[in-house]
Every structure is written in structure tokens, then in C-alpha cells.
C-alpha positions in Angstrom: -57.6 35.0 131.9 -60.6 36.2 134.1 -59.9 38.0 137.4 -62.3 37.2 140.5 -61.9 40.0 143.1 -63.3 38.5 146.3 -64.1 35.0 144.3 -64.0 33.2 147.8 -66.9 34.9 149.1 -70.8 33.7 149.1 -71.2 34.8 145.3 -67.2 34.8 144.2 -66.9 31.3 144.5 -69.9 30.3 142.7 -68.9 32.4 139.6 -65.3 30.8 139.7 -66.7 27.5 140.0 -68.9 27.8 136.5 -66.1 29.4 134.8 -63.8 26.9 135.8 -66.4 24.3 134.8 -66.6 25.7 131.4 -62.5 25.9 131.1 -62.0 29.5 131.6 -58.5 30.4 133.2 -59.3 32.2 136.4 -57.3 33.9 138.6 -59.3 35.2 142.2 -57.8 37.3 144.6 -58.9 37.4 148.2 -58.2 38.3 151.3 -59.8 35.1 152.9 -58.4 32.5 153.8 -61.0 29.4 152.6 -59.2 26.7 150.7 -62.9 24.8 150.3 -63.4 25.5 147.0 -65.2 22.1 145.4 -63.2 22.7 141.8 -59.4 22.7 140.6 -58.2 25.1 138.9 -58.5 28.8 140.0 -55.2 30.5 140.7 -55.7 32.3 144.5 -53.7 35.3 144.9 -54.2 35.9 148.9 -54.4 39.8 149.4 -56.0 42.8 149.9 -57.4 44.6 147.2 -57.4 48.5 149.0 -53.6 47.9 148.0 -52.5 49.3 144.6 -49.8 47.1 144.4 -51.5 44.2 145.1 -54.3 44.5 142.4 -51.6 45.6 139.7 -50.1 42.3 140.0 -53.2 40.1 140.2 -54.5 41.6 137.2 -51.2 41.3 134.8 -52.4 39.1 132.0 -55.9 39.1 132.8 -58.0 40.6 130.1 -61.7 40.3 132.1 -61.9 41.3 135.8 -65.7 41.2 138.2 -65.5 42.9 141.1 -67.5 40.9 143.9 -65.2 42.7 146.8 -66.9 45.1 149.1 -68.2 45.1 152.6 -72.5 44.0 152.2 -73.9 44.7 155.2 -76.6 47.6 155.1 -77.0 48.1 159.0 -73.4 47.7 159.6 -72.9 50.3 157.6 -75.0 52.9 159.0 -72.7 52.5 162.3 -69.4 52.5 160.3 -69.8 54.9 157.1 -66.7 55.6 157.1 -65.4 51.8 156.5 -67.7 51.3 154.3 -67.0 54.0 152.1 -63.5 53.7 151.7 -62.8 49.8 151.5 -65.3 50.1 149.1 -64.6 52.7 147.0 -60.6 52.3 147.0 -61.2 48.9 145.6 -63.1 49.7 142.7 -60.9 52.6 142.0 -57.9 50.5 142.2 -59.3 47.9 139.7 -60.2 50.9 137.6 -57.3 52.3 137.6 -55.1 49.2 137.4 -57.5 48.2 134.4 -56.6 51.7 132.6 -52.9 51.3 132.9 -52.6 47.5 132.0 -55.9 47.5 128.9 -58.1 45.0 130.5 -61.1 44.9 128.0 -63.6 44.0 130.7 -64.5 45.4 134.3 -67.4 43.9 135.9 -68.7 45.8 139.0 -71.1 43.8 141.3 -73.3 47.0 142.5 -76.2 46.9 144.2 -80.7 47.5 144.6 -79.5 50.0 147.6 -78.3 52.4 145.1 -82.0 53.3 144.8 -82.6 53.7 148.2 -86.1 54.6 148.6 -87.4 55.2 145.1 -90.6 53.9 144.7 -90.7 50.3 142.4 -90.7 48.9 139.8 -87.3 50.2 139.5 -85.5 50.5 136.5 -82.2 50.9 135.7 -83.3 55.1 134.5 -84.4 55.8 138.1 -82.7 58.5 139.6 -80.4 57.0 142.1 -81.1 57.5 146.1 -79.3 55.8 148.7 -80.4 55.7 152.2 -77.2 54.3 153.7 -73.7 54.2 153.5 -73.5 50.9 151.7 -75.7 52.4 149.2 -73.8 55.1 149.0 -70.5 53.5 148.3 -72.1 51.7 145.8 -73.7 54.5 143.4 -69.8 55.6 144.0 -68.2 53.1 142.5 -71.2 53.3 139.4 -70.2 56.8 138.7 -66.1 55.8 138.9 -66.9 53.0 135.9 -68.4 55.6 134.0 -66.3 58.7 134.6 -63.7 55.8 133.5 -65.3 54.7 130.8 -66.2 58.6 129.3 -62.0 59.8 130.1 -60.8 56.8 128.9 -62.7 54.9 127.4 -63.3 51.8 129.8 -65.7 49.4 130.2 -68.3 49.8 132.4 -70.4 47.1 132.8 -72.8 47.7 136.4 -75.0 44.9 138.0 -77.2 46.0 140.7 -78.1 43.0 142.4 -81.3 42.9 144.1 -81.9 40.3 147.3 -79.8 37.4 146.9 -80.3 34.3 149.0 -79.0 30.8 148.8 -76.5 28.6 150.9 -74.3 30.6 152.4 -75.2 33.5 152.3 -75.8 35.7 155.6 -78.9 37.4 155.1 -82.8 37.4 156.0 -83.1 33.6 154.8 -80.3 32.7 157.4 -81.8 33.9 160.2 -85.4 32.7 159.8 -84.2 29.4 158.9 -81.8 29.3 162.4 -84.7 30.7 164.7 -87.3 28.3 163.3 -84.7 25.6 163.4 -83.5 26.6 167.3 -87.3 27.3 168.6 -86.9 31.0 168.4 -89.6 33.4 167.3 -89.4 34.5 163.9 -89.1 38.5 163.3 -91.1 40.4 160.3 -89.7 44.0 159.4 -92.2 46.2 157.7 -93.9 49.6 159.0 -97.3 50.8 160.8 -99.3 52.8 158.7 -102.2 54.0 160.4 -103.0 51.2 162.9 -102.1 48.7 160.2 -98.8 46.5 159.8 -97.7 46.5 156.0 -94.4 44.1 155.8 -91.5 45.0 154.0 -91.4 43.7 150.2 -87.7 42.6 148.8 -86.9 41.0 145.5 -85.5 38.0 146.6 -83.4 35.8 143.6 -81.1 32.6 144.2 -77.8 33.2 144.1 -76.9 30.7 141.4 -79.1 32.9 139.1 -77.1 36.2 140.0 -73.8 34.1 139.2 -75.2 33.0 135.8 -76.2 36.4 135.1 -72.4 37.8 136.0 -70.8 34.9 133.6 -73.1 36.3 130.5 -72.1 40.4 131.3 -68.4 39.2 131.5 -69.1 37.9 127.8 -70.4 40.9 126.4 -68.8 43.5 124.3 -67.0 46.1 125.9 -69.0 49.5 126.6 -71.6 51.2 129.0 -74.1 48.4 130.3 -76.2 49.2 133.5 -78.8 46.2 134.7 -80.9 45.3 137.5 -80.4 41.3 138.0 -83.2 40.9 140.5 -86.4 37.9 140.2 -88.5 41.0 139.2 -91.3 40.6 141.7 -91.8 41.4 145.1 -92.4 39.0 147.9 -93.2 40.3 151.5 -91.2 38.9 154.1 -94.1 38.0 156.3 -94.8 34.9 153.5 -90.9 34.3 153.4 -91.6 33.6 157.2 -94.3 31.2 156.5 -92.6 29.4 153.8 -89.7 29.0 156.3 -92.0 27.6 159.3 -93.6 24.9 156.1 -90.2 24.0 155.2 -89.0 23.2 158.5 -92.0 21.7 160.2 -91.6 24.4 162.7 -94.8 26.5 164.6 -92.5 29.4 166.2 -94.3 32.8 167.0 -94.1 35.6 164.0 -93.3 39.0 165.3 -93.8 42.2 164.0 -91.2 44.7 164.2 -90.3 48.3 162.6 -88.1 48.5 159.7 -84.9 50.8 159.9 -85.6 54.2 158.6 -82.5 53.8 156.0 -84.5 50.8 154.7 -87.5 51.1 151.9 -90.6 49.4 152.5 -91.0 48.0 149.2 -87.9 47.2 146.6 -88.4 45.4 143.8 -86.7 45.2 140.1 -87.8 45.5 136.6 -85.0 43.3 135.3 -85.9 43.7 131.0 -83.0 45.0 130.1 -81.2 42.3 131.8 -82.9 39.6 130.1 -83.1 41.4 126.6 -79.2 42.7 126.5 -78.2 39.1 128.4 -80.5 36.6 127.1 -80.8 36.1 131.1 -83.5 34.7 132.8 -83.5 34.2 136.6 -84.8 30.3 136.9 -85.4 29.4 140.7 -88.5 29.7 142.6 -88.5 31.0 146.3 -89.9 27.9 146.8 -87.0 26.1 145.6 -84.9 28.5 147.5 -85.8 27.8 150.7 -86.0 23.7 150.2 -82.3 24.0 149.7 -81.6 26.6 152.2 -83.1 24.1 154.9 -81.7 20.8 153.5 -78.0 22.7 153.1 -78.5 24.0 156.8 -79.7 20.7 158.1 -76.7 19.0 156.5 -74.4 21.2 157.5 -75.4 21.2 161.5 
């Protein structure tokens, strides 16, 4: 039995669909309340995992757990660290701790590229850790729970930061060039002046069927102390996001140039090795690909 923690969210559900698909017995718990998942099968435990009690009993006879459950949203978080930081944190530590007591041989922590904050790239998984923001923050938190876990007693501790992920669904940069270009709305590139000249922001941006294939592979790996950057492992600026959008669509809104929060890095992008060489991973969608079925999703879905 696999546990999903948050498995109804954007990249939940796409993990419980493939391991349903592959007849794994999966169990998600969730405090949402979506009923449109497109396979049969999952067992859905409706609750809240900041409740002990509640992820004790999801995660009786379950012998692999991912965490997917935490709040995502970088800005949000710098007006509401505290929320942040302990729905966050509290979950993890529950799973932990519920993990500990019950022998699960597998916990899966979806972390994130904001634990580096604003470390210079390529980053690697060695790269001392330096979150800008409260999201970050929570994150790196719930990194060093798995392995102060793992080193008292002897847990797993298997960590996936996960760089930019877009895709249908999701709510993110992708989303909101696709709806202004869509609703005749000028488009809006973050990045920084630096001396009279605009530099825009560079993300690693990777589809989020990739990132869901990449957490299937760590939940079949051996137990022990895995930390791995599942990102495309280039950068693209978002200024040629923007254009790609306006091709895609057939659209000619304005592009606008804005600052970039000071809690955000100019420039993140992965060196995802490890990630391919311990999980015989390799991310497989272009950005071009990306965004063709952002649009056609998004123009279905209107």
C-alpha cells in the first residue's frame, strides 16, 4: 500500500493516477474535496494531515508514503510566514513521526528549488541551502526533519526538490500568461535592472508529468538518505516563455517589464545528474510541448 498525502492536488493526482495504472494499491489522503479523478481505484481518506490522529490512521498498513501536502505559494508566503511554517512543517513531522511508530519503509518528501534561495546556478544538490522566503524556509525544515529522522532512527529520507513545474493545472507563471494573452491583457516579465539594462528572470521550467514520473521511480528505491534536484536542468528566461505563449495562442498583447520580488533569485536553474544517474530519470517534454498543451487544455476547458 502507497500513501498519497495531498494526491488530489495539481501533482498528487497525477502520481496516483500512474500508480494506479500500474496496479499499485493507493491510499491518498486530502483535505479537498475533488471527486474528478479520471481512474478507479485509490482509496480517499478526506482529512487533514496537521492532525496526528488523522495521519496515524491513513498510514496503518501502508508501507510507502510521498508527501505532496504543503501550502506552494512563494509570495503568499512572505505575507503569512507563520501559516506557512507550521501547516508545513507539522505535516511532515507528523508523517515522520507516524512513519517511526508504525515502520513504514519509505517516506517521500516533495521539497523544493526555494530551498536554495539565492545561490548562484547550476545548483546542485551539495549547495549550501539559502532560502529567501518562508516557503523556502519551511521546506529546508522539513529536509532537515527527514534526516534528523533518518540519523535517530534510522528512517528513510528520500528529498526531491522540484524545480519550476508547469502543466495543466497547475497555478503558476504558465497560467497567467496563457489567461492574459487569451483575455487581451498585457503580458508581465519579472526580472531586475542592472545598470540601465532589463535582465529577465531565468527559472527551470519542467512538465509536471515528468516530476510525477520522477516521484514514482524515488518511491521504488531502497530505503536510505537520497537528496535530488528533479528540474529540466536548463534555464529559460521568462521573457521567451512570454513569446512562446503569444505564438501559441495567436495572440499580439503588449510585454511588460516589471521588478522581480527581492525574496526571488534572478536566475535558478538545476543540475539534475544525480537524479538521472541514481533514478535512471530523464525529464522528456520540451517547453514547447508544454505550452501546446497548456493552451489546448485551457481552450478546452473555457
Amino acid at each position: 500500500m502507497i500513501l498519497v498525502v495531498g494526491g488530489l492536488g495539481y501533482i498528487g493526482r497525477r502520481v496516483v493516477e500512474s500508480l494506479v495504472s500500474r496496479g499499485e494499491e493507493v491510499r491518498v489522503l486530502d483535505k479537498a474535496r475533488r471527486d474528478d479523478l479520471h481512474l478507479q481505484g485509490p482509496e480517499i481518506v478526506r482529512g487533514d494531515a496537521t492532525e496526528f490522529s488523522m495521519v496515524m490512521e491513513a498510514m496503518r498498513g501502508v508501507e510507502r508514503v510521498v508527501n505532496l501536502a504543503a501550502h506552494v505559494d512563494v509570495n503568499e508566503s512572505i505575507s503569512h510566514p507563520q501559516r506557512y511554517l507550521q501547516n508545513n512543517i507539522t505535516i511532515h513531522l507528523n508523517l515522520l513521526e507516524a512513519a517511526r511508530r508504525l515502520g513504514v519503509e519509505k517516506v517521500v518528501l516533495a521539497s523544493s528549488a526555494a530551498v536554495y534561495g539565492d545561490a548562484p546556478p547550476p545548483l546542485r544538490e551539495e549547495a549550501e541551502a539559502k532560502p529567501t522566503s518562508p516557503y523556502g524556509l519551511s521546506k529546508l525544515c522539513c529536509e532537515q526533519l527527514s534526516m534528523a529522522y533518518h540519523r535517530s532512527f534510522g528512517t528513510d529520507a528520500t528529498i526531491l526538490r522540484y524545480f519550476n513545474v508547469l502543466g495543466e493545472g497547475g497555478r503558476n507563471v504558465l497560467k497567467i500568461f496563457v489567461e492574459n494573452a487569451l483575455n487581451d491583457k498585457p503580458i508581465i516579465v519579472k526580472g531586475r535592472w542592472v545598470r540601465g539594462e532589463f535582465f529577465p528572470a531565468s527559472r527551470d521550467f519542467i512538465y509536471v508529468d515528468d516530476v510525477a514520473g520522477a516521484t514514482l521511480r524515488a518511491l521504488a528505491l531502497e530505503p536510505g538518505l537520497y537528496t535530488l534536484n528533479i528540474g529540466c536542468g536548463r534555464p529559460v528566461d521568462v521573457r521567451s516563455l512570454a513569446e512562446l505563449v503569444l505564438r501559441e495562442t495567436g495572440t499580439e498583447v503588449d510585454i511588460l517589464l516589471d521588478e522581480i520580488g527581492p525574496h526571488e533569485p534572478l536566475s535558478s536553474w538545476s543540475d539534475n545528474t544525480q537524479a538521472r544517474q541514481i533514478l535512471g530519470w530523464t525529464p522528456e517534454t520540451s517547453l514547447e510541448t508544454i505550452v501546446r498543451r497548456y493552451v489546448e487544455w485551457y481552450r478546452r476547458k473555457k
